[in-house]
C-alpha positions in Angstrom: -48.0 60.4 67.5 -50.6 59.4 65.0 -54.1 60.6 65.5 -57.3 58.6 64.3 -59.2 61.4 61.6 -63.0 61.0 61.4 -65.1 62.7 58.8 -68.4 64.3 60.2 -71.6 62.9 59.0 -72.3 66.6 57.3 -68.5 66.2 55.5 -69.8 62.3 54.2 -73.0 63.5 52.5 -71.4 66.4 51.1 -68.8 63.7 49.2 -72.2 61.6 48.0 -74.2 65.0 47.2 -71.1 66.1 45.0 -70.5 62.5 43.8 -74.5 62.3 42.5 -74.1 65.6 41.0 -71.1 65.0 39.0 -73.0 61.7 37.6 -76.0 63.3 36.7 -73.9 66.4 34.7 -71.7 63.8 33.2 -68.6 64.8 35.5 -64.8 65.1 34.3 -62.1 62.7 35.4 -59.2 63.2 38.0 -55.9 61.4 37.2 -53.3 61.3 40.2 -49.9 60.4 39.1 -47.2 58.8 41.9 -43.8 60.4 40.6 -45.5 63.8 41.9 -46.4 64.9 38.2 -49.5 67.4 39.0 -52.7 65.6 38.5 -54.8 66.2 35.7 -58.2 67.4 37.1 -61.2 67.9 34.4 -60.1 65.8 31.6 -61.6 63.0 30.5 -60.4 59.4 30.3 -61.4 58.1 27.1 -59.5 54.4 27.3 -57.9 52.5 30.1 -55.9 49.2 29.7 -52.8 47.3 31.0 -50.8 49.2 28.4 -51.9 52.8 29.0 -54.2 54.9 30.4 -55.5 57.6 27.2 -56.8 61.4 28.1 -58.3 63.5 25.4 -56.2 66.2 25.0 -53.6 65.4 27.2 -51.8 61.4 25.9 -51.4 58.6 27.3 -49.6 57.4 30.4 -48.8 53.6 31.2 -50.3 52.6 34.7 -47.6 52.2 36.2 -47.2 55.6 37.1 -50.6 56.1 37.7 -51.8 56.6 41.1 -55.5 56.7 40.9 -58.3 57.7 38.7 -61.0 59.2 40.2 -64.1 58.6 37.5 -66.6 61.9 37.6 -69.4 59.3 36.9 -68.8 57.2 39.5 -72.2 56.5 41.2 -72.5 56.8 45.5 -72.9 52.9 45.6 -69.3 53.0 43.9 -68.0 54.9 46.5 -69.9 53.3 49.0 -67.9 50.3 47.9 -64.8 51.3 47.4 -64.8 53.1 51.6 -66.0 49.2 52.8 -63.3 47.4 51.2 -60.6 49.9 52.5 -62.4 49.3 55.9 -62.3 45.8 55.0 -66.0 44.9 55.8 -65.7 42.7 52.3 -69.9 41.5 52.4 -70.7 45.8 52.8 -67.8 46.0 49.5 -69.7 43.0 47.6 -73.3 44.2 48.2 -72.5 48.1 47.2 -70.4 47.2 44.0 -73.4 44.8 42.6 -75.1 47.5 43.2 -72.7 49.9 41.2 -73.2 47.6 38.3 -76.4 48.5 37.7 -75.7 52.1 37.6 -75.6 53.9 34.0 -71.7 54.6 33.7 -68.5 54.3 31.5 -67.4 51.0 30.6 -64.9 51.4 33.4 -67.5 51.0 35.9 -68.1 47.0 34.6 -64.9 46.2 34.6 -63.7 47.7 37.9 -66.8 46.7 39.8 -66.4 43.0 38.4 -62.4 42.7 40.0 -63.0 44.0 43.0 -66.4 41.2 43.4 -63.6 38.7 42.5 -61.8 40.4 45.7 -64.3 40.4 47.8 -64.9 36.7 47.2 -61.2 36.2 47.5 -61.0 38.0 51.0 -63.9 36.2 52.4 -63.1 32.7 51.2 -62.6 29.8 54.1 -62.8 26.9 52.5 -60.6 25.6 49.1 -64.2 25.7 47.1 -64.6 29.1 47.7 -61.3 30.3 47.0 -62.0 28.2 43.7 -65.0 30.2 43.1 -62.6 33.5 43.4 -60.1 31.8 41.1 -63.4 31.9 38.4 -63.8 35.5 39.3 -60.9 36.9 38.7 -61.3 34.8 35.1 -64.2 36.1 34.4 -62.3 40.4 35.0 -59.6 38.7 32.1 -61.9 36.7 29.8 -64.7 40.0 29.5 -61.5 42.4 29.0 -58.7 40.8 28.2 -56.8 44.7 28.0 -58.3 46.0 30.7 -56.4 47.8 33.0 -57.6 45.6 36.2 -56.3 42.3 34.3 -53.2 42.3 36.3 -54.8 42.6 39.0 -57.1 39.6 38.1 -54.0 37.5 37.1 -52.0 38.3 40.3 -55.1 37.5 42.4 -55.2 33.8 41.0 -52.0 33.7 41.6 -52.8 34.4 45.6 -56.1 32.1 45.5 -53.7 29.4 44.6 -51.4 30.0 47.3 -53.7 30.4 50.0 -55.3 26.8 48.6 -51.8 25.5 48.8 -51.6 24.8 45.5 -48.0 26.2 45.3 -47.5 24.5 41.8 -50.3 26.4 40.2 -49.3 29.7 42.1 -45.8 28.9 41.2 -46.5 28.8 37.5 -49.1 32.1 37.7 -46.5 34.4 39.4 -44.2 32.8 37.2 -46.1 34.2 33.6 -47.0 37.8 35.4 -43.3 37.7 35.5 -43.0 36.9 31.8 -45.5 39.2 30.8 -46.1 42.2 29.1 -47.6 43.9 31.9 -44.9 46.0 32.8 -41.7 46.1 35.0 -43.8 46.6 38.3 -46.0 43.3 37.8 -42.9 41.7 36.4 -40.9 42.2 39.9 -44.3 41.6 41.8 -44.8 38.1 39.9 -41.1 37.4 40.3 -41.4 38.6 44.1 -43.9 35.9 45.2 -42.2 33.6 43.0 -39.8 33.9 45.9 -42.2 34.0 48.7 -43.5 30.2 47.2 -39.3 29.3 47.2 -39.3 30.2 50.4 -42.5 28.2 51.2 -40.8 25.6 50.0 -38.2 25.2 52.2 -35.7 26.4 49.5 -33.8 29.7 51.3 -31.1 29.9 49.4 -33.0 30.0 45.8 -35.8 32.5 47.6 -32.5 34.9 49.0 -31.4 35.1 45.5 -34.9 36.0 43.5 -35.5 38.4 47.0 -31.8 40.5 45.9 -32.7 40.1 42.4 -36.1 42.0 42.8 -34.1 44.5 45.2 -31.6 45.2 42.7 -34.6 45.9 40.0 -36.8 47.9 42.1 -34.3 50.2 44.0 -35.2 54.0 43.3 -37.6 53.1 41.3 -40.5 51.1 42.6 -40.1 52.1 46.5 -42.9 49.2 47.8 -41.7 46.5 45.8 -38.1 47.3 47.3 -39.2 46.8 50.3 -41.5 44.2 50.2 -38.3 41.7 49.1 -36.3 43.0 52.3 -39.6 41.7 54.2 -39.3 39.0 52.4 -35.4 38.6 52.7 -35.6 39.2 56.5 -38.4 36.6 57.0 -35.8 33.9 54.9 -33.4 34.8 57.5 -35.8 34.1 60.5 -36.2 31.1 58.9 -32.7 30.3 58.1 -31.7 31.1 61.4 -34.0 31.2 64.0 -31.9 31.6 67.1 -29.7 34.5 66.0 -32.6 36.8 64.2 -29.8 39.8 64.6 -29.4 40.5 61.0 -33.0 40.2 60.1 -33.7 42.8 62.5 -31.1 45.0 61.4 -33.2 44.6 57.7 -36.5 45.1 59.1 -35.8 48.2 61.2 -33.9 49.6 57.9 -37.0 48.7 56.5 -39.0 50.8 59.0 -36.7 53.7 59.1 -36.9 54.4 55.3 -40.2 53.3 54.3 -43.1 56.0 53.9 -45.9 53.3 53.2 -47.6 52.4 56.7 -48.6 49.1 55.3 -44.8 48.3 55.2 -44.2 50.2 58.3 -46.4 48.0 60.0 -45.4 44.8 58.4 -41.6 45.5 59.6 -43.0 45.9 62.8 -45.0 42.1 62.4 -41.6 40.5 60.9 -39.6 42.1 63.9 -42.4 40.7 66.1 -41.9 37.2 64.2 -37.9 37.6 64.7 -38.0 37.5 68.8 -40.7 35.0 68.8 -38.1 32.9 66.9 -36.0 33.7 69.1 -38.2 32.8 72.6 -37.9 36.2 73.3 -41.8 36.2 73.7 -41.9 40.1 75.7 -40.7 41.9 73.1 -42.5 39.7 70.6 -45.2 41.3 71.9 -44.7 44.5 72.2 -43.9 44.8 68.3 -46.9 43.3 67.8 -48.7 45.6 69.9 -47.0 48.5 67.9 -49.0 47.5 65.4 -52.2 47.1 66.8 -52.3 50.5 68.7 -50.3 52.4 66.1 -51.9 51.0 62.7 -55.7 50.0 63.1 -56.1 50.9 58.8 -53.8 48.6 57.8 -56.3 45.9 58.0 -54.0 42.8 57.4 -51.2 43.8 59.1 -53.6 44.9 62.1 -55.3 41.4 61.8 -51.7 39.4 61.8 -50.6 41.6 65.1 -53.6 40.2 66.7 -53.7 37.1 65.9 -49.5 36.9 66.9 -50.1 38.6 69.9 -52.8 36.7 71.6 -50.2 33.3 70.8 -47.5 35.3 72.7 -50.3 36.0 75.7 -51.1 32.9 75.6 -47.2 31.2 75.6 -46.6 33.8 78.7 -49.6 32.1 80.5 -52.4 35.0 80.1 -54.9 33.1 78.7 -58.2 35.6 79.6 -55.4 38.6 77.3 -54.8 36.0 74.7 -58.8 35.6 74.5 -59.5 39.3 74.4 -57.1 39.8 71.5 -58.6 36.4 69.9 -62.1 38.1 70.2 -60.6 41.5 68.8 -59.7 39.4 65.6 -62.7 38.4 65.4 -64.7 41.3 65.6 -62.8 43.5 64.2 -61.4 41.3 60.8 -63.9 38.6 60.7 -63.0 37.8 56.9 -59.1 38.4 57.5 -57.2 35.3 56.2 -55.7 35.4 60.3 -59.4 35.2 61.3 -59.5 32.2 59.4 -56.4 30.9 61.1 -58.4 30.8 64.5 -60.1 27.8 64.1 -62.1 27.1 67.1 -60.4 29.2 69.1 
């Protein structure tokens, strides 16, 4: 059973009061590594791009297996900023990282705070202009720092506006140069990933089912989220392949659930196994997976904001229309800039 944690107001301002005074004396650098290599704690990042991330005294390490970097002179705006996008209040995020900018800081500070303002514009874009004015963001994080470690970031988010525009074409042919690239192996199968997903868009199954085992193949052992964002990826081709039997998709997506440790993924398996019986008519336990996911995994903001937005069209097809509306008005208050928010309409 997971339990919600909440950090007392007296716990917050002690993690501002520490973050000031590690700006103000000029505070070391923690780098978190994700193949369990201890962290380096008290060093000091002197250089960060796509092709490494350089510590004085220590090397360098390519980002790939780098977790996180926790700046010492991180201003409280910064981390202000960085707690509303995870809550995924994006006009709290936008507000507190223009703030950051102004803040005496690194270099890293510039270039992190302008890609995730090219998020925030991303996440909260309606309409096709806006999404276009993302697009320009997220050119801005490459053209100012062409090395920077955020750049494939930037790239892949063009890559995304594109897609949500419906500009497959374009997206096609971004996700198709991150996979060309010289970012490393991880953006390589993440471009080469969504070059499926847009396959797949497409109507084209069979092509997407072969880029998805490709990408599985590559990433097995290795890069555990990529791995199993192509069997989500696989199992939704199936859906669509077959949406009458959804048997072996469902046999993917609870592997997927069984082995995964990420609860974004968790939660997504949950969604696509929630998408499977709704293929399938079988609107009850359509619902219940969906449910799953909004009782079980409220921080995982865009799979929490697809359960609701599926689960009030399964209230709604088992003729509970006052449920559907609840859940409608959940979506909206809860993930008023979600892409599914979006997807409402005037509903």
């Amino acid at each position: 059973m997971r339990k919600a944690v909440w950090l007392s107001t007296a716990v917050v301002l002690a993690v501002i009061l520490v973050t000031e005074v590690a700006t103000a004396q000029g505070g070391r650098d923690t780098v978190t590594f994700k193949d369990g290599t201890p962290q380096w704690m008290q060093v000091k990042v002197t250089k960060e791009t796509y092709k490494g991330v350089e510590v004085a005294g220590k090397g360098t390490k390519h980002p790939s297996v780098v977790e996180n970097i926790t700046h010492g002179d991180q201003p409280a705006s910064y981390v202000a900023a960085a707690g509303a996008l995870r809550r995924g209040d994006y006009q709290r995020a936008q507000e507190k990282f223009l703030e950051a900018m102004k803040a005496k800081a690194r270099p890293w500070l510039k270039h992190y705070c302008t890609y995730y303002l090219a998020v925030c514009k991303q996440k909260m874009a309606d309409k096709p202009d806006a999404l276009a004015k993302a697009i320009a963001a997220y050119q801005k994080v490459i053209k100012e720092s062409p090395n920077g470690i955020k750049v494939p970031d930037a790239k892949f988010g063009i890559g995304q506006c594109y897609y949500q525009m419906k500009q497959l074409g374009q997206a096609q042919k971004t996700f198709a140069e991150i996979a060309k690239s010289d970012y490393g192996e991880f953006w390589q199968l993440a471009g080469k990933l969504w070059e499926g997903k847009i396959l797949l868009e497409q109507g084209k199954g069979a092509e997407a089912a072969k880029v998805f085992d490709e990408v599985q193949k590559a990433a097995k052992g290795k890069m555990p989220d990529i791995y199993y964002k192509a069997n989500l990826s696989r199992a939704a081709g199936l859906i669509q392949a077959n949406p009458n039997d959804t048997s072996k998709a469902r046999d993917l997506l609870q592997e997927v659930f069984n082995e995964a440790e990420n609860d974004t993924i968790k939660a997504a398996a949950h969604n696509g196994m929630g998408d499977a019986y709704r293929a399938e008519k079988r609107i009850k336990e359509a619902r219940l997976e969906y449910l799953r996911v909004i009782v079980l995994y409220f921080d995982c903001p865009e799979e929490h904001a697809r359960a609701l937005f599926n689960v009030a069209d399964c209230f709604d097809q088992l003729k509970d229309a006052a449920t559907a509306r609840r859940f409608r008005n959940m979506l909206v208050q809860q993930h008023p800039d979600s892409v599914w928010r979006k997807r409402l309409g005037g509903k």
